[in-house]
Steps between C-alpha positions, in 0.01 A plus 500: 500500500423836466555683172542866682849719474679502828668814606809501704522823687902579607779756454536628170788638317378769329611825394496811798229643387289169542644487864425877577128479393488162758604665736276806442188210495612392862537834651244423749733184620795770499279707729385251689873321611662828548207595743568173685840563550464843613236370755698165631799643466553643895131379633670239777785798572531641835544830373334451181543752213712728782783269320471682173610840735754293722711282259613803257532778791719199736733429192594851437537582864738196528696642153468860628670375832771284316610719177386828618614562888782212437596489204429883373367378171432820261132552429545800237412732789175317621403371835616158514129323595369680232739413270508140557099495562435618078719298393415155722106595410586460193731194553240281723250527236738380270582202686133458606407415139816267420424296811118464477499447180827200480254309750179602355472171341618258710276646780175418307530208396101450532446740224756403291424160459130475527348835307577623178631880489787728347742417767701814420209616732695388807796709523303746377273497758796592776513846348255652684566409846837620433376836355295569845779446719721701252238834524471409882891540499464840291242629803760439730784674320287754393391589898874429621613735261266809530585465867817554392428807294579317173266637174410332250481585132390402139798247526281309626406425175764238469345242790276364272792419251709348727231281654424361126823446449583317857156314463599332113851402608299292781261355278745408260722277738160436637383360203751294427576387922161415522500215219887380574403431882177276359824247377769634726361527852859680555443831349253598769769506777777660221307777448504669877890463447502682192245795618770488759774519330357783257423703785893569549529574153207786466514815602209459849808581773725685332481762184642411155698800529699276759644284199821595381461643154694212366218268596167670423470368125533132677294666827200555281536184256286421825151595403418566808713784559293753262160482592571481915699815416201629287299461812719660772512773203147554486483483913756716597636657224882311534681478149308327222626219299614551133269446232768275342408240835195578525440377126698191569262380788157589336696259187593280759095485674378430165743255412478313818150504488436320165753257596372408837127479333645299212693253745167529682285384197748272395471258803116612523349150409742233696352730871215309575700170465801622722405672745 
């Protein structure tokens, strides 16, 4: 028998500094899946990437229909396809990343099982598909809305803020979706109802001015609510959240995103046997 040291290569549970400098050594895999998905992802499409223009403009034609010429929905004096275009930019990326990532797993099952690699890569790697339909959104809104003789200012400013908020609330849940539906082949289909669901309860048709004043401290316990309202802020120039909610979400992001990658680490070594 041989007298030489074996080494066993596997999830680790070291600190997060150890798992931030592995995944800085597999970049290159980070580049490489993210690139895949943003080249699969509408190759066999009939109208191909024309989706990333068709699915946000149809939605907020259908809402500006519904709660605007129905419904007479205040927008805080904005035209209602603008006002529900900012905010459901904003919104679909949201839900982009929660939904990619939840399955992220379960969908490569090849990798998982067969190759060694950080596999907080994964729903990593969703991000930037996401972030190019997100800026192909912003095109859109941007040309809609200079027909419209809208101007834009250094609000502006705020976008960025409110997409790195909206983008670690998904990869928290992400995180933590994406190694409960390795066990519980359930979550995948819970989490379309709860995107769902959430959708009511943020601010994408209607304005968080709308909320009776003796709801908006439960209103925004929704961290949601502040950085969608950031964004239409920074778009069109509508009321701005309060720093007191805006604090609570960025708390909130951080929170829920060392959570979902602890839950994420935690079940880390029983994937390739699972799934």
């Amino acid at each position: 028998m041989s007298d030489e040291p074996v080494v066993r290569i596997g999830a680790g549970r070291g600190s997060p500094i150890r798992a931030v400098r592995e995944l800085w050594r597999y970049r290159d895999l980070f580049e490489a899946l993210g690139t895949r998905d943003l080249r699969l992802r509408y190759r066999q499409t009939f109208l191909g990437v024309a989706w990333v223009v068709l699915q946000p403009l149809a939605a907020a034609g259908i809402f500006a229909f519904v709660f605007g010429s129905i419904a007479h929905v205040p927008t805080d004096g904005q035209p209602y396809l603008l006002f529900a275009l900012a905010a459901l930019a904003g919104w679909n990326f949201f839900s982009s990343v929660l939904t990619r990532a939840s399955t992220s797993l379960i969908q490569n099952p090849q990798l998982v099982s067969r190759v060694y690699f950080p596999r907080l890569i994964l729903p990593l790697a969703v991000v930037p598909a996401a972030l190019v339909d997100l800026l192909v959104t912003f095109a859109v809104f941007v040309a809609i809305a200079l027909l419209q003789g809208h101007a834009f200012d250094a609000r502006l400013l705020g976008a960025p803020v409110a997409v790195v908020l909206l983008a670690a609330l998904a990869l928290g849940a992400g995180f933590a979706a994406a190694a409960l539906a390795v066990r519980y082949r359930d979550v995948q289909y819970l989490i379309p109802v709860g995107i769902q669901l959430a959708l009511y309860a943020s601010p994408v048709a209607y304005a968080s001015s709308a909320v009776p004043a003796r709801w908006q401290a439960l209103y925004y316990a929704n961290p949601l609510a502040a950085p969608l309202e950031l964004l239409r802020w920074s778009l069109l120039g509508t009321p701005a959240p309060g720093w007191p909610a805006l604090w609570y979400s960025a708390g909130f992001a951080a929170a829920n995103l060392i959570l979902g990658a602890a839950v994420f680490r935690g079940i880390e070594r029983s994937f390739a046997d699972e799934i």
